[in-house]
MIRO-690648 format. One record per residue (C-alpha): x, y, z; residue in three letters; residue number from 1. Coordinates in Angstrom, 3 decimals, always signed. Example, Ala and Ser with C-alpha at 12.3 -4.5 7.8 and 13.67 -1.06 7.14 Angstrom:
REM MIRO-690648
((+12.300; -4.500; +7.800); "ALA"; 1)
((+13.670; -1.060; +7.140); "SER"; 2)
***
This chain:
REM MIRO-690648
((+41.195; -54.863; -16.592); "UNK"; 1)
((+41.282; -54.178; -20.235); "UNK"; 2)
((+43.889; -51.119; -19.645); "UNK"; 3)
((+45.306; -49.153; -17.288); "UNK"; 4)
((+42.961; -46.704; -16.370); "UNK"; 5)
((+43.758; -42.871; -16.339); "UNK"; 6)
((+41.330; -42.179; -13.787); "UNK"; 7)
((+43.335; -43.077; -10.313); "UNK"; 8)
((+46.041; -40.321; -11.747); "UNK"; 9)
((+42.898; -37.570; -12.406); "UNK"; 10)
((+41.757; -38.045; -8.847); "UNK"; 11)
((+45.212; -37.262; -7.351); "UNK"; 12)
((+47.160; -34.047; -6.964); "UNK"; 13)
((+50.412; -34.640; -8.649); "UNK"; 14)
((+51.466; -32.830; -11.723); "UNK"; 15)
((+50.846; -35.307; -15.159); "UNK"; 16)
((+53.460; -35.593; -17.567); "UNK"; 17)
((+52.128; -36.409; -20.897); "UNK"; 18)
((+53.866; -37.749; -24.079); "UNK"; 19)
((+52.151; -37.258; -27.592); "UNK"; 20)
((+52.499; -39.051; -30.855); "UNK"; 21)
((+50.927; -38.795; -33.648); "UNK"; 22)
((+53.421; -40.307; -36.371); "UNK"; 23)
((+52.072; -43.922; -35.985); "UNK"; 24)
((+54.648; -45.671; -35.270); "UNK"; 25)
((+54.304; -48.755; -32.559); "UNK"; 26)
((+57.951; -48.908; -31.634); "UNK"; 27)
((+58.269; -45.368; -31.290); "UNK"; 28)
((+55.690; -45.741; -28.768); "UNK"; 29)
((+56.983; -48.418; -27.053); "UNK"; 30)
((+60.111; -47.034; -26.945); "UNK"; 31)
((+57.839; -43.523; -25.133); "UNK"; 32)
((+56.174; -45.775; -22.718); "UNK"; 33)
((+59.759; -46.831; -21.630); "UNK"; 34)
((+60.431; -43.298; -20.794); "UNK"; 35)
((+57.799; -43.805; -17.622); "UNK"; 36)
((+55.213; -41.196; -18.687); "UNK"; 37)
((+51.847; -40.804; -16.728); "UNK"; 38)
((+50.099; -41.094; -19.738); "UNK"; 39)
((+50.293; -41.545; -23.646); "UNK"; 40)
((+48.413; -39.378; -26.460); "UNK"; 41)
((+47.893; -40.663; -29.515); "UNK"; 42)
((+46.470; -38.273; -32.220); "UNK"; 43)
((+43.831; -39.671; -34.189); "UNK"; 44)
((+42.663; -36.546; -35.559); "UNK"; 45)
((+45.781; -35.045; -36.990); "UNK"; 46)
((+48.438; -37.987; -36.586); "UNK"; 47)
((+49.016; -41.073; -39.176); "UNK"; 48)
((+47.406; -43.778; -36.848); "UNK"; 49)
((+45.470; -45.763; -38.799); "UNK"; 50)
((+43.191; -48.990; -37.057); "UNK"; 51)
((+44.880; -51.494; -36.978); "UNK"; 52)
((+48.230; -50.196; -35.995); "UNK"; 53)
((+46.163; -48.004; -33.271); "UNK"; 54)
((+45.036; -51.781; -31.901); "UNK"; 55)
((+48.633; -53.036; -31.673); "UNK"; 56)
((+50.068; -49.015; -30.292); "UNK"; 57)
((+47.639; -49.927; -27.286); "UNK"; 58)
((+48.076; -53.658; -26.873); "UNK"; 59)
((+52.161; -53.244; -26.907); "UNK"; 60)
((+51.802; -50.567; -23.608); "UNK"; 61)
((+48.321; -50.212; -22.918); "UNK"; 62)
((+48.412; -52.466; -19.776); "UNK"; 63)
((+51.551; -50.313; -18.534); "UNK"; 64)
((+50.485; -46.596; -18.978); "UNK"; 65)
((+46.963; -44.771; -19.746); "UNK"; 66)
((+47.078; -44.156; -23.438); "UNK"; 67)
((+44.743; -41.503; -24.209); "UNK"; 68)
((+42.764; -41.246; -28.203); "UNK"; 69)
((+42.597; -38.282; -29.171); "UNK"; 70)
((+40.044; -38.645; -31.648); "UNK"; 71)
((+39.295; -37.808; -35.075); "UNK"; 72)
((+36.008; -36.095; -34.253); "UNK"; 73)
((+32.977; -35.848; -31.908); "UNK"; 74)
((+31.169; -38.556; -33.789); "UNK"; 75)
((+29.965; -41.985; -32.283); "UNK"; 76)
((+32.331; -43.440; -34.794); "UNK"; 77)
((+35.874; -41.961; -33.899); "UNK"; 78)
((+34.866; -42.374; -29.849); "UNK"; 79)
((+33.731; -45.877; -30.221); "UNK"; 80)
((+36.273; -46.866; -32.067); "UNK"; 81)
((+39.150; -45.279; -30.237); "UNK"; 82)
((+37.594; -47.063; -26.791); "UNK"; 83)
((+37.154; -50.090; -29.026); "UNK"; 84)
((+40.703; -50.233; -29.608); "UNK"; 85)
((+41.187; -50.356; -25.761); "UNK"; 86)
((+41.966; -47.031; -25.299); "UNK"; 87)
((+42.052; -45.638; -21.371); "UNK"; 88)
((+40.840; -42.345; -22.143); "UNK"; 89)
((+39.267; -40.388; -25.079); "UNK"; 90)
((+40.386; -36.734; -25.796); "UNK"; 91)
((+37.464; -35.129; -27.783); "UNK"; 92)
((+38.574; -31.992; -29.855); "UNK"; 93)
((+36.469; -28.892; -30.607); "UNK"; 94)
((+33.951; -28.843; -28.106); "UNK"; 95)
((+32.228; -25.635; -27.941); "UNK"; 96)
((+28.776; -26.031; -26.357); "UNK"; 97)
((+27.446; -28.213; -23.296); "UNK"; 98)
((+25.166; -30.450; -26.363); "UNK"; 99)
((+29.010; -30.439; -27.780); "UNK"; 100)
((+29.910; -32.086; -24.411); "UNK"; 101)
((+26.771; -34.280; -24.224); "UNK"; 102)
((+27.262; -36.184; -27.233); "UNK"; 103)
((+30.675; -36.827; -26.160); "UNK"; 104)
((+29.602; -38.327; -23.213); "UNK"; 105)
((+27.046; -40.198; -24.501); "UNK"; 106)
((+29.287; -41.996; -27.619); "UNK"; 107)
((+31.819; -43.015; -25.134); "UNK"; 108)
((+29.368; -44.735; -22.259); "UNK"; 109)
((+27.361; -47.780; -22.830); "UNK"; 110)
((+23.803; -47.687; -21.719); "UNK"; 111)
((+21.856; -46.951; -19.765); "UNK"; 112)
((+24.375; -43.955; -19.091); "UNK"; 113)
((+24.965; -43.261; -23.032); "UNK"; 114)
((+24.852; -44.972; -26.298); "UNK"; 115)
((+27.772; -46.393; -27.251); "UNK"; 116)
((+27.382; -50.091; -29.085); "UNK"; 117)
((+28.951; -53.176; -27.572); "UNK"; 118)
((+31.527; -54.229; -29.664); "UNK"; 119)
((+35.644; -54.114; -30.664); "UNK"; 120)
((+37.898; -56.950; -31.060); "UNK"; 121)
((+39.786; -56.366; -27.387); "UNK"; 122)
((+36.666; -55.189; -25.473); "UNK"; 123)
((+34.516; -58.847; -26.955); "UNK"; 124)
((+37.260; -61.153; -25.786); "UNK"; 125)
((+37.088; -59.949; -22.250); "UNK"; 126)
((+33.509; -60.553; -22.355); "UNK"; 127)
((+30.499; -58.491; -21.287); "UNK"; 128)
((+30.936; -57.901; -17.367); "UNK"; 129)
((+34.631; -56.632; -18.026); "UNK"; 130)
((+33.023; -54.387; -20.591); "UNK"; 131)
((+31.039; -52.659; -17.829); "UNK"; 132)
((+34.086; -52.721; -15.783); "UNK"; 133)
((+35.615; -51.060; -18.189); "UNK"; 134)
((+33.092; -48.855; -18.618); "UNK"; 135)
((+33.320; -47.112; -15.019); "UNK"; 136)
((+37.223; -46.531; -15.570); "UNK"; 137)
((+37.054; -44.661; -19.353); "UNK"; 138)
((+37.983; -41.191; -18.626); "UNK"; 139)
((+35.978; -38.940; -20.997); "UNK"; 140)
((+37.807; -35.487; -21.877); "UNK"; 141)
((+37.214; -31.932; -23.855); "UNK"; 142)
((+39.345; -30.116; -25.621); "UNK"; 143)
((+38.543; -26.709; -25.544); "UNK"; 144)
((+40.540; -24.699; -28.786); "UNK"; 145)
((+37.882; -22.262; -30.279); "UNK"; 146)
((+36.598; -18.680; -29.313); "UNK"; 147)
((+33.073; -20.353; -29.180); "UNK"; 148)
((+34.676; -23.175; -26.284); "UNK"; 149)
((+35.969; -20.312; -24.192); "UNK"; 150)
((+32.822; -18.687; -24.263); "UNK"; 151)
((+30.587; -21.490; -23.052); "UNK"; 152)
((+33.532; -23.344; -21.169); "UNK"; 153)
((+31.855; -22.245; -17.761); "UNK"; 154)
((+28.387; -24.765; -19.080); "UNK"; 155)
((+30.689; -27.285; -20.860); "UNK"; 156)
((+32.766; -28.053; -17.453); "UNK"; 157)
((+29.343; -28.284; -15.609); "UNK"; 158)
((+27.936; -31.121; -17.737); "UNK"; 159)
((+27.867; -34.441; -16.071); "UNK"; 160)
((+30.354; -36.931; -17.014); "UNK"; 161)
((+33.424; -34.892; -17.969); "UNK"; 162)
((+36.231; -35.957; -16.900); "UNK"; 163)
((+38.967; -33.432; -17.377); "UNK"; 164)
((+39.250; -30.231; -19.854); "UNK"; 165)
((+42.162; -29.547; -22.306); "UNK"; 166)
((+43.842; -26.607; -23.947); "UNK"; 167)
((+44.461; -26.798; -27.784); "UNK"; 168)
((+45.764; -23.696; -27.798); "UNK"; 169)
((+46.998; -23.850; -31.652); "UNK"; 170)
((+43.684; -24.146; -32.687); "UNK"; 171)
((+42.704; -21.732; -30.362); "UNK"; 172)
((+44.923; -18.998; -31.614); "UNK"; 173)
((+43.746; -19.820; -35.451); "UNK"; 174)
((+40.223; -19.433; -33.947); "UNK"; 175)
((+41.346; -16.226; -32.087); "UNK"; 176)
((+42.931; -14.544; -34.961); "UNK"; 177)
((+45.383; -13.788; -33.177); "UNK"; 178)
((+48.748; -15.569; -31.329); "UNK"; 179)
((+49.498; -12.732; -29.087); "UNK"; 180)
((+50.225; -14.587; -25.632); "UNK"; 181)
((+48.015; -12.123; -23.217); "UNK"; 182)
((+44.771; -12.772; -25.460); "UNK"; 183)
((+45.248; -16.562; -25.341); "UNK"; 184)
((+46.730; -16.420; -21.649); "UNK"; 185)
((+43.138; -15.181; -20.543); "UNK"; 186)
((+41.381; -17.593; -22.541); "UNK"; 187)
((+43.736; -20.329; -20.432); "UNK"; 188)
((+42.862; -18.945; -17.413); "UNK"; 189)
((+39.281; -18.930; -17.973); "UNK"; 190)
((+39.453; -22.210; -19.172); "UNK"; 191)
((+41.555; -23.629; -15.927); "UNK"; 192)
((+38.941; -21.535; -13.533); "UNK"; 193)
((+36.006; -23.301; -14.784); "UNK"; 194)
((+37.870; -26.721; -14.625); "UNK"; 195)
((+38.925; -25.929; -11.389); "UNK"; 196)
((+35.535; -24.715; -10.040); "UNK"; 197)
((+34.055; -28.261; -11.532); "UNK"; 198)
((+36.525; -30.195; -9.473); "UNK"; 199)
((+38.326; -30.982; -12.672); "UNK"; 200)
((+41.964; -31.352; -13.651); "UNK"; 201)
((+42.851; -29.151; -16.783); "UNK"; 202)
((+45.616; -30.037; -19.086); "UNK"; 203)
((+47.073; -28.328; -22.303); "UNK"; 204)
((+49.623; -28.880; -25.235); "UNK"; 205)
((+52.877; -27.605; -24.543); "UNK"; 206)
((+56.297; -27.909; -26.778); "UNK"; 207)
((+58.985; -27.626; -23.903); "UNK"; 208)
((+59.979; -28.025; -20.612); "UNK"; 209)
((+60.109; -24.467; -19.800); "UNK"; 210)
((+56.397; -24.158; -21.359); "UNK"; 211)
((+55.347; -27.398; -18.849); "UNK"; 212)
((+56.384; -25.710; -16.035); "UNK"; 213)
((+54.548; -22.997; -16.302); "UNK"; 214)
((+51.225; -24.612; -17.426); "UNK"; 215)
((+51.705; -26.433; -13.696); "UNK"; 216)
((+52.202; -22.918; -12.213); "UNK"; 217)
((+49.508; -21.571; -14.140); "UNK"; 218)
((+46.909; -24.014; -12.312); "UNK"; 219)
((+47.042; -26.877; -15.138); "UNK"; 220)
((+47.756; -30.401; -13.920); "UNK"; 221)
((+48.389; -32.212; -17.314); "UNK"; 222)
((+50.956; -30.930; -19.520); "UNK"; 223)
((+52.809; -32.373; -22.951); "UNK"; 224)
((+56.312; -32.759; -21.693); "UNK"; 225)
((+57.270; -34.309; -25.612); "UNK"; 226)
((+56.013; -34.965; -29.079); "UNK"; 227)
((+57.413; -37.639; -31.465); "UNK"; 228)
((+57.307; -35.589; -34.890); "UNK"; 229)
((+59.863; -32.632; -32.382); "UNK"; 230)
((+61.598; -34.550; -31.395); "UNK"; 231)
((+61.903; -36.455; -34.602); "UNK"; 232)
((+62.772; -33.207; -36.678); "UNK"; 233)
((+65.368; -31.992; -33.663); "UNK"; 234)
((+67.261; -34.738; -33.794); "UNK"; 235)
((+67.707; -34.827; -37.660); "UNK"; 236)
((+68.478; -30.890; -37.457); "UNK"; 237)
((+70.945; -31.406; -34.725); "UNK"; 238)
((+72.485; -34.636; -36.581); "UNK"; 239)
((+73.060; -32.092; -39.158); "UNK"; 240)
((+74.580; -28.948; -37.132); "UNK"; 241)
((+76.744; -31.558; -35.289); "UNK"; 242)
((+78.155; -32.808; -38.399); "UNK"; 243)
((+79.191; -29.609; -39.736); "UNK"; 244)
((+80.846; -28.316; -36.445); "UNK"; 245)
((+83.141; -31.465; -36.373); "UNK"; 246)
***
């Protein structure tokens, strides 16, 4: 195995914990996989990852706990090379039609099944049969954070090869024009009922506990349970408050 896949957890029931990081820091991620998440998120799209600290993030823990890319794009390019790096899992973000989903699919499977090219320092040392057995355990999934997503969600979970579907609901509230919680609640329900009806798991971005447990009562079955730059920023501001109590 060139990671620990993702895909055993997707298949089960239990609730997934999730732990995000996007401030591109291998220790600080080392010191997250010690906290016994079920998986890992690192944010290539909006986090300070950059290749070749992305490669060491995912050889430190990737053989511990799924580490999921979420990439910079739905390109060939930012797929490939987040599965080059050995990732278990690649989180694409602003899908909003079933072609949206397609190319996804297709940039993160090697032929015959899609197109992605043969290559990446981890995946060529293992050689080319463990690249195909690889291949079978990459869990492919959508993030679904515009109006236009919501809208065609019902299509997008139907296309073959999806994996799993995920809320961005930041995103999702810029694209809605709105943050009001009923308007976006409805778009998370539609977007859990057509995971659900797909026999997929659904997960979304959430900033606390309290918000985590009610993504698992509201039918989602991976949630963010902490983020490095929070918890990062919390700790300075509490540093702070503590000193001037004293």
């Amino acid at each position: 195995m060139l990671f620990r896949s993702l895909k055993p957890l997707l298949a089960g029931e239990q609730h997934l914990q999730l732990i995000w990081l996007a401030l591109g820091s291998v220790p600080v991620v080392e010191f997250a996989a010690h906290a016994n998440p079920d998986a890992l998120v690192l944010d290539l799209q909006h986090g300070l990852w950059e290749r070749t600290t992305l490669e060491a993030a995912i050889g430190a823990v990737g053989m511990h706990v799924p580490v999921i890319a979420r990439c910079a794009e739905n390109s060939h390019g930012a797929i490939s090379q987040a599965l080059d790096a050995g990732a278990a899992s690649v989180l694409v973000p602003l899908v909003e039609t079933a072609e949206d989903a397609r190319r996804a699919i297709s940039a993160g499977r090697y032929p015959p099944t899609g197109k992605r090219s043969a290559g990446g320092v981890r995946p060529l040392r293992a050689g080319l049969e463990a690249m195909r057995a690889a291949d079978r355990d990459v869990a492919i999934g959508l993030m679904i954070e515009t109006v236009e997503g919501v809208e065609n969600v019902e299509a997008i979970a139907a296309t073959a090869g999806v994996d799993y579907l995920f809320i961005g609901t930041g995103d999702l509230a810029l694209s809605r024009g709105t943050s009001d919680s009923e308007v976006i609640g409805r778009d998370c329900e539609r977007i859990v009922r057509a995971a659900a009806a797909n026999g997929l798991p659904c997960g979304i971005f959430t900033a606390n506990a309290r918000a985590v447990r009610q993504a698992f009562e509201s039918g989602c079955r991976m949630a963010v349970s902490a983020n490095d730059i929070d918890l990062v920023k919390e700790g300075f501001l509490a540093a702070r408050k503590a000193t001037f109590e004293c």
